[in-house]
C-alpha positions in Angstrom: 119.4 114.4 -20.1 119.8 111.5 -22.6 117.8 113.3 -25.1 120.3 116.4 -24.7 123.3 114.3 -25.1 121.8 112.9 -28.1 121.5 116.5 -29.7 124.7 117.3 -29.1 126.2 114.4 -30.7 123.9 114.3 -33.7 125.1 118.6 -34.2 128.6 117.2 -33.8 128.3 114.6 -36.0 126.8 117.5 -38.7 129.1 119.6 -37.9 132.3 116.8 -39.0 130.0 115.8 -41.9 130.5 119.3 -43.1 134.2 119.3 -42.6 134.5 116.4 -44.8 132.4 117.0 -48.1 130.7 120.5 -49.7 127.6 119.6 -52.4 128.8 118.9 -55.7 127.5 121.3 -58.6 124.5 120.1 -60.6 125.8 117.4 -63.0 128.9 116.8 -61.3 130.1 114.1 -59.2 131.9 114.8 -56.0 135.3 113.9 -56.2 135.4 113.8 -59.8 138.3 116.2 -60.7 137.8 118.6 -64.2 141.6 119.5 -63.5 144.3 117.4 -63.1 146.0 118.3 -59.3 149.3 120.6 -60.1 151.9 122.0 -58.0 152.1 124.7 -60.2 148.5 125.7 -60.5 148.1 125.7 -56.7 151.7 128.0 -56.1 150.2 130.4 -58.9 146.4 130.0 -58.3 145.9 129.8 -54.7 146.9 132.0 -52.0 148.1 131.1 -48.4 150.2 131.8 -45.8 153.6 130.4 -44.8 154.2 128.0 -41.8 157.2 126.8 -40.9 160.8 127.0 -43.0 160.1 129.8 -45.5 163.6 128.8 -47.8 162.7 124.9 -47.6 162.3 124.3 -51.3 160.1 121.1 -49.7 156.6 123.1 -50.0 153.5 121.3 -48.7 149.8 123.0 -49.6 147.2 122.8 -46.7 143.3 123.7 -47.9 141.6 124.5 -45.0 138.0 125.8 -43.7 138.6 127.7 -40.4 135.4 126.4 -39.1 136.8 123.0 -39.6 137.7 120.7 -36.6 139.6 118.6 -38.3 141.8 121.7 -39.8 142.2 122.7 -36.5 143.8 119.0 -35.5 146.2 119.3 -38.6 147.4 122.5 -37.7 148.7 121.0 -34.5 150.1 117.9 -36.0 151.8 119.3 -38.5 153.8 121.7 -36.4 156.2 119.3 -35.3 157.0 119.2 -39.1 157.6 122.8 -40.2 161.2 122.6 -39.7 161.5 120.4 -43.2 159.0 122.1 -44.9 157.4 125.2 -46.2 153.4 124.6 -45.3 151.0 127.2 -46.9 147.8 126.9 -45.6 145.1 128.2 -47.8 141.9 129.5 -46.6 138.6 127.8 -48.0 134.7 128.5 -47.3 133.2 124.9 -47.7 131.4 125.3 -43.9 129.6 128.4 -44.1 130.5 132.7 -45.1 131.6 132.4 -41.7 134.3 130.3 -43.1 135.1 133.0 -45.8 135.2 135.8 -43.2 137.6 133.8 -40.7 139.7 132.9 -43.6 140.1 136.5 -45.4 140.9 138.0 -41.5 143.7 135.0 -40.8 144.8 135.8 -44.3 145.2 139.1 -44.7 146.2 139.5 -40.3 150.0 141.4 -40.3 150.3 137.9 -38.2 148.7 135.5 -40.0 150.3 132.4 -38.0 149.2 134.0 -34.6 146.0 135.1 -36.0 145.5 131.2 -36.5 146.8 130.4 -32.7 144.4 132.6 -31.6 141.4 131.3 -34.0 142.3 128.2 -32.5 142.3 129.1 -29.2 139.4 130.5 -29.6 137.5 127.2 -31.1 138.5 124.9 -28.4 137.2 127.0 -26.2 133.9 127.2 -27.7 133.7 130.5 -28.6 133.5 130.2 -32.2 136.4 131.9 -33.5 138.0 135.1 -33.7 135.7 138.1 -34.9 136.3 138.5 -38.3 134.3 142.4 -38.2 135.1 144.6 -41.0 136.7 141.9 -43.5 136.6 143.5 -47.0 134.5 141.9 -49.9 138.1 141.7 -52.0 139.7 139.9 -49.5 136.9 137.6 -49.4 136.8 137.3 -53.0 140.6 135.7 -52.3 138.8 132.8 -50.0 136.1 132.1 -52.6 138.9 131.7 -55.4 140.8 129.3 -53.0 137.5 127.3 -52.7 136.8 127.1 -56.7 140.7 126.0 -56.9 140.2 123.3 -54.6 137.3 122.0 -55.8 138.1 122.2 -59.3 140.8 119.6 -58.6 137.9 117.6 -57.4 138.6 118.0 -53.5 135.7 118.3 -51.5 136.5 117.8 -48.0 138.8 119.7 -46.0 141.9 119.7 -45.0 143.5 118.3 -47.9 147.1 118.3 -48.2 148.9 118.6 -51.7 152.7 118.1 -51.4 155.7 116.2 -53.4 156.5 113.1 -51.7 160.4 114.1 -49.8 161.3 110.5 -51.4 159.2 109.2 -54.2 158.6 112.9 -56.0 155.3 111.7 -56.8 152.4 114.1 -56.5 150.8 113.2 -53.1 147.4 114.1 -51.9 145.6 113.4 -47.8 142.2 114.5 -47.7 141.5 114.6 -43.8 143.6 115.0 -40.4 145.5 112.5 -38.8 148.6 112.2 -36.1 152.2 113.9 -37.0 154.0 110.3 -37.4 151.0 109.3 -40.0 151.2 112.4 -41.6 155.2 112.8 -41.6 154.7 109.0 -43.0 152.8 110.1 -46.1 154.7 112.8 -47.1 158.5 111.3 -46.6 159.5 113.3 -43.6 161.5 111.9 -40.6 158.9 111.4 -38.0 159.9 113.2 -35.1 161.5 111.6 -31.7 
């Protein structure tokens, strides 16, 4: 029994370490960016779906891997937020192609926010996801682009969240999940009551 529990924790424990970092290409170091982070290059690059007010000129970037715990935590914190912000969450494949299929199916879903519920839903209750059956190679190809955008700014764990600060207007970048007041914090939003 001990031995089982110790399994479990050590594939859990792989499975966050995933979350967090993808191997770095031969002769680079992770984290080191070849391209400055830009607004601009992620609104004309990447492509997402919207969360949240869609005429908020306050746009916040989510990368996210759909086999990602952590994404899945940051999806719920943030949604006490989306009524001062445009989110776009962008689809990565830093886990596994299972990662890219998810991703191009939430993406391209007539629904994309309720194809993510129910992804979700699915993932807490351990059943891995929704079936992502019959996902094109094209609309994968959209995932794989997201990934080489992302990690061209050096990023290599997942979520990471690129926004304007509401206050500051400095560039502000989160790599990782944490509670709505933290995150609402970091990106100069009124935390909610």
């Amino acid at each position: 029994m001990r031995r089982r529990s110790l399994a479990v924790a050590m594939g859990a424990a792989a499975l966050l370490a995933a979350c967090g970092k993808e191997s770095a290409p031969a002769g680079a170091s992770p984290g080191a960016a070849s391209t400055p982070v830009s607004l601009e290059a992620i609104a004309s690059g990447a492509r997402g779906f919207n969360v949240g007010s869609t005429m908020s000129t306050r746009v916040i970037y989510v990368f996210f891997d759909p086999q990602c715990p952590h994404c899945a935590a940051l999806w719920e914190a943030s949604r006490p937020l989306k009524s001062q912000a445009r989110f776009v969450w962008i689809p990565v494949g830093l886990i596994n192609e299972k990662s890219v299929s998810q991703g191009a199916f939430i993406l391209n879903a007539p629904d994309p926010v309720a194809a993510m519920d129910q992804h979700e839903q699915s993932l807490r209750g351990n059943q891995g996801g929704i079936s992502a059956m019959g996902v094109a190679d094209a609309q994968k190809d959209v995932v794989k682009k997201n990934t080489e955008l992302m990690t061209r700014f050096g990023f290599g764990g997942v979520p990471t969240v690129v926004a304007k600060h509401a206050q500051s207007g400095q560039i502000v970048t989160l790599e990782g999940s944490m509670p709505t007041a933290m995150l609402a914090q970091r990106l100069g939003l009124s935390a909610p009551g």
